[in-house]
Structures are given as structure tokens and as C-alpha cells.
C-alpha positions as semicolon CSV with decimal commas, in nm:
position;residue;x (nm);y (nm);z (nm)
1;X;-6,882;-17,808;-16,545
2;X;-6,880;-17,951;-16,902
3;X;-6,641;-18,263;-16,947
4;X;-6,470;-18,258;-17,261
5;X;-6,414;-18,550;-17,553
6;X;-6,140;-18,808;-17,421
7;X;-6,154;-18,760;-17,055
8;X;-6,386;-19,007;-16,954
9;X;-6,327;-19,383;-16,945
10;X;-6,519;-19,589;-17,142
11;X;-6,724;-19,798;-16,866
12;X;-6,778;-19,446;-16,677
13;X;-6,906;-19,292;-17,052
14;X;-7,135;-19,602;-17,019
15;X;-7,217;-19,582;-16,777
16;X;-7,331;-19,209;-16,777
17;X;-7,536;-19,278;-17,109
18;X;-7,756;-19,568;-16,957
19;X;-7,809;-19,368;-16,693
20;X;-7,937;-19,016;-16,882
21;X;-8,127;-19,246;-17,080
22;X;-8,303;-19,377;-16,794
23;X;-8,401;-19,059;-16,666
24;X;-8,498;-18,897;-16,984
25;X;-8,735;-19,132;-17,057
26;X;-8,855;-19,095;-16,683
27;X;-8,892;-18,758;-16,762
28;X;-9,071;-18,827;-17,066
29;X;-9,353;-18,995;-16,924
30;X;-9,394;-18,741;-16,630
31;X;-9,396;-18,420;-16,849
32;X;-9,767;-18,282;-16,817
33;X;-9,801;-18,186;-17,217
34;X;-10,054;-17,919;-17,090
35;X;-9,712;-17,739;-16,947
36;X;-9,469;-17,803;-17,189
37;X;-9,422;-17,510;-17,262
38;X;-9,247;-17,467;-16,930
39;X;-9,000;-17,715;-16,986
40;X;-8,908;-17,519;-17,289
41;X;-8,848;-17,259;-17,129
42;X;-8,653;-17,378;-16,818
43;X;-8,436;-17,526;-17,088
44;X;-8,375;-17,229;-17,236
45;X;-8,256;-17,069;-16,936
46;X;-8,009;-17,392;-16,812
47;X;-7,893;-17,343;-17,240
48;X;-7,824;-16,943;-17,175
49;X;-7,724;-16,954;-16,824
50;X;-7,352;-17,102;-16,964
51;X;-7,333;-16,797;-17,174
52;X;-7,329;-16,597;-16,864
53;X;-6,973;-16,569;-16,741
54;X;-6,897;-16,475;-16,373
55;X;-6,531;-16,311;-16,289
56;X;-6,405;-16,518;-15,974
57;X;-6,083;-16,392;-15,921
58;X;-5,822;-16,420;-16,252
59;X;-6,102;-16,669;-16,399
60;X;-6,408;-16,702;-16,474
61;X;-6,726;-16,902;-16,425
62;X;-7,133;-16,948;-16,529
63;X;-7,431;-16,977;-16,380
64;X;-7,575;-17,329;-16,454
65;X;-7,981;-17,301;-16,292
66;X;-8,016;-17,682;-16,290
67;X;-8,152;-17,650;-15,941
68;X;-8,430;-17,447;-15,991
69;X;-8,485;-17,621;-16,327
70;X;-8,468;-17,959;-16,101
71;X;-8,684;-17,800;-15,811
72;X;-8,988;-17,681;-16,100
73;X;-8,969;-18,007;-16,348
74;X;-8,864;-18,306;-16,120
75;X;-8,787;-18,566;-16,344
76;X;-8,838;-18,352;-16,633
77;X;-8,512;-18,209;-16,600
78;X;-8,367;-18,515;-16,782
79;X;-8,515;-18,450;-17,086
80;X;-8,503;-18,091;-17,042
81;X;-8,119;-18,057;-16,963
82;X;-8,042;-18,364;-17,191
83;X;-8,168;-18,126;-17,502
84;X;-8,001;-17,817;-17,381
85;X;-7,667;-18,016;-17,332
86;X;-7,669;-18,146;-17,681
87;X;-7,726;-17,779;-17,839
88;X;-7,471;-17,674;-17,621
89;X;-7,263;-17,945;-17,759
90;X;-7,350;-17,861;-18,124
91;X;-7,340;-17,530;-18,151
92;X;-7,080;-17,426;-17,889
93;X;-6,887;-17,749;-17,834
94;X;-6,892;-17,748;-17,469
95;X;-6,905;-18,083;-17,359
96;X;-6,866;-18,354;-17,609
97;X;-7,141;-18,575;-17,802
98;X;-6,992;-18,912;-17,609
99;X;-6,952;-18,745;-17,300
100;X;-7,329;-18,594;-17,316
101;X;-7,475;-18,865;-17,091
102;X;-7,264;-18,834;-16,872
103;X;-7,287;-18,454;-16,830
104;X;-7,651;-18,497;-16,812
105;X;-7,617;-18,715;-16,505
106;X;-7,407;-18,445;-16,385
107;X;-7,599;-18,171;-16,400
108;X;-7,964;-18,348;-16,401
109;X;-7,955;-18,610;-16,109
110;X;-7,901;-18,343;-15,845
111;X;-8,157;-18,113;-15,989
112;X;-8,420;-18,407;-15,937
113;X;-8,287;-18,486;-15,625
114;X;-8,340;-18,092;-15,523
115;X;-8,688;-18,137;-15,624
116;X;-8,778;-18,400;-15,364
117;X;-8,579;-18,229;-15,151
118;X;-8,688;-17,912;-15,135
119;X;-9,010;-17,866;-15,322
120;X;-9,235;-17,872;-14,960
121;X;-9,078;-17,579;-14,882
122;X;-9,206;-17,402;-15,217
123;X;-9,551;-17,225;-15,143
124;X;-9,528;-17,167;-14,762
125;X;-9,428;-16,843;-14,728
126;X;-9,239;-16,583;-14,959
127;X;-8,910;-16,680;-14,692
128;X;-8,974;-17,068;-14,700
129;X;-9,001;-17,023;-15,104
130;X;-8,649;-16,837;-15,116
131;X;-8,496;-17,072;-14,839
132;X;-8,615;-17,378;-15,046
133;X;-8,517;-17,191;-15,370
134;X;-8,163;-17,098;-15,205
135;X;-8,095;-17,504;-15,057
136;X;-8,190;-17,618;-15,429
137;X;-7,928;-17,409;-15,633
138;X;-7,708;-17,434;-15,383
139;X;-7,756;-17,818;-15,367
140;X;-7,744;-17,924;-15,727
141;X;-7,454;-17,732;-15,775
142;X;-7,292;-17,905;-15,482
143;X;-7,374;-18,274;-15,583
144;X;-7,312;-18,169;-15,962
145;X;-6,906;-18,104;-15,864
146;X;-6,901;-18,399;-15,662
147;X;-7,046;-18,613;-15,941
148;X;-6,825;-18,461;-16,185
149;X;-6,503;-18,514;-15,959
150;X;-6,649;-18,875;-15,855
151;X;-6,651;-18,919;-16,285
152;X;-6,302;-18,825;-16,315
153;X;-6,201;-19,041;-16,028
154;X;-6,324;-19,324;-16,143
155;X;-6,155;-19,265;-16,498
156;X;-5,843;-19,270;-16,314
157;X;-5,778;-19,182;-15,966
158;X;-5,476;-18,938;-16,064
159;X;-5,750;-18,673;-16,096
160;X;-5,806;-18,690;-15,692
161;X;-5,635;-18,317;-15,675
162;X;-5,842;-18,207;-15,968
163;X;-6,179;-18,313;-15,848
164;X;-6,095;-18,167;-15,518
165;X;-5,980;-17,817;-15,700
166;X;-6,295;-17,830;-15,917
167;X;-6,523;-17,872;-15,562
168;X;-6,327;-17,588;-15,427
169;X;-6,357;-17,381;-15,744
170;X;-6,737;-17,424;-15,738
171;X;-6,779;-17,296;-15,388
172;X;-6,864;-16,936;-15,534
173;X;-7,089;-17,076;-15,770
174;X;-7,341;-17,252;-15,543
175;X;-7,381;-16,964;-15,303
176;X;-7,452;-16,739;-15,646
177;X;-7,675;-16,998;-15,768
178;X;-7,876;-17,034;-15,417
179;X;-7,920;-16,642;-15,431
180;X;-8,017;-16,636;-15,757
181;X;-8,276;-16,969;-15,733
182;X;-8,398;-16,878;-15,458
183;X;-8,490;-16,460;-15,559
184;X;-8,642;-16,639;-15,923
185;X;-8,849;-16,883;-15,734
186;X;-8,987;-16,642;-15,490
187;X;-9,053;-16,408;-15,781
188;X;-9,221;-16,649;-16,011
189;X;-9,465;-16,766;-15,703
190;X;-9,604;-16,367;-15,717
191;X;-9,618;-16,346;-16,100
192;X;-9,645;-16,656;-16,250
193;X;-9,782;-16,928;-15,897
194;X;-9,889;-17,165;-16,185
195;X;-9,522;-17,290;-16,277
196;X;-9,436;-17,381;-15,946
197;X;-9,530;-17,782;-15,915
198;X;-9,681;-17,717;-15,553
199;X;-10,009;-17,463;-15,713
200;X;-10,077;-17,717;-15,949
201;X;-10,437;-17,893;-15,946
């Protein structure tokens, strides 16, 4: 789900950075400092969730948890997946430095999205809380291939074929994602109610 260095056209690169930098510092000003911490850690998990390869036929895939980092932060995914991205970038070199805001867009703008979406589900029931869980992971992951495709499209509209391969290829992914979103949401509202948005006071 990473784009790499040189792919991207330089008015869609642009374009991608004003944008991340719009919703980071969105983000910024809606973290509650009192729960930082849990933006830490949600960014932790989006940063090890690429480690995490899944076997989908003779390839390979990861896990990606934007949605239910989207679906507990809101806007404070920006920041959140913005910092993991540029680790990732660092350390690993998946992605690309001048490609970063526009992977952030990728990956962050559907997990916000998923929030408003499907946070009033959150809280209802232990099946509501999966369901919404399920729709968000499912959801980001959805709008995060289409983004990506729409990205290389507009770089040049040869990579119509590609961006309809990489939907395809993501199919898997979003149904693991759901199931996994939704089972960690319903989880954390038993053990740990206070990091889901909808408990807070």
C-alpha cells in the first residue's frame, strides 16, 4: 500500500503533502493530551502491523489497522499515521520521504472518514461494537486502494490496469482487516472501555 520514490507526479505529490499537512495539524489540535498516550500506541500498532506479512496465494500481504486507528483517534490519525509513515520510511524504506504525504492521505483520510462513519455504532452492544469495528477496517482499507489507484491515475492514466489489480489484490485484506478491527474493538470495550471515543466524559 506504500508508493514508492518516482511514481507520483509532481502536482499529485503536491498535492498529497498540502493535504497530510492539513490534517495533521487538524489532528494536532484535537488530540486530548490527557490520552496521548493512546495515540502512541495506536501508532505503534499501524508502524508494526506492516511487519506482519499475510500469504495470499504465491504473494504476500500486511495488515495495515488504519481503520480502527481512524475509528478510536478521528482526526488524530493524521498525526498519528503521518509519524508512523515516516519511521517506516526511515528505517525500512517503504514508501518514500516525497511520497509520505501522499501515503498519509492514503492511508489516513479513510480512517477519519471510518470514524464518523462508524463510531455510533461503538458502545451499543458487544455485536454493534464488532459490526462497527468490522465496516471500519473493512472501509478504510477499501477507500485506501481506491485512493492509491485514483493517485496513480492521475500520475498517468496508463496505470488504469494497475489500480484496478491493486483494488482486486486488496479484496483479502479488507475482509482480514474487518475481522480483525472489529474482534480488537469489541475486546478493548471489555478491558480497556476508556479508549474507545464513545465512554469518554
Amino acid at each position: 500500500m506504500h508508493i514508492s520514490e518516482g511514481v507520483l507526479s509532481g502536482p499529485v505529490l503536491a498535492a498529497g503533502a498540502a493535504i497530510a499537512v492539513a490534517g495533521t495539524g487538524i489532528g494536532l489540535k484535537k488530540i486530548d493530551y490527557d490520552h496521548i498516550v493512546h495515540v502512541a500506541i495506536l501508532a505503534s500498532a499501524f508502524f508494526v502491523a506492516s511487519l506482519i506479512h499475510v500469504p495470499i496465494g504465491p504473494a504476500s500481504s500486511h495488515l495495515i489497522l488504519n481503520g480502527i486507528v481512524g475509528l478510536l483517534l478521528g482526526f488524530a490519525a493524521f498525526p498519528a499515521i503521518l509519524t508512523a509513515l515516516l519511521l517506516q520510511s526511515i528505517l525500512f524504506q517503504y514508501g518514500g520521504l516525497t511520497a509520505l504525504g501522499a501515503n498519509a492521505v492514503i492511508m489516513a483520510a479513510p480512517a477519519v472518514l471510518g470514524h464518523y462513519l462508524f463510531l455510533p455504532l461503538l458502545g451499543k452492544s458487544s455485536k454493534f461494537t464488532f459490526v462497527g469495528g468490522f465496516l471500519a477496517g473493512f472501509f478504510s482499507i477499501l477507500v485506501s486502494s481506491l485512493l492509491l489507484g485514483a493517485a496513480l491515475w492521475f500520475t498517468d492514466q496508463n496505470f488504469f490496469k494497475t489500480s484496478l489489480l491493486i483494488i482486486t489484490w486488496n479484496i483479502p485484506i479488507m475482509i482480514i482487516e474487518g475481522i480483525v478491527t472489529g474482534f480488537c474493538v469489541a475486546f478493548l470495550l471489555k478491558v480497556y472501555p476508556e479508549i474507545i471515543p464513545v465512554n469518554k466524559k
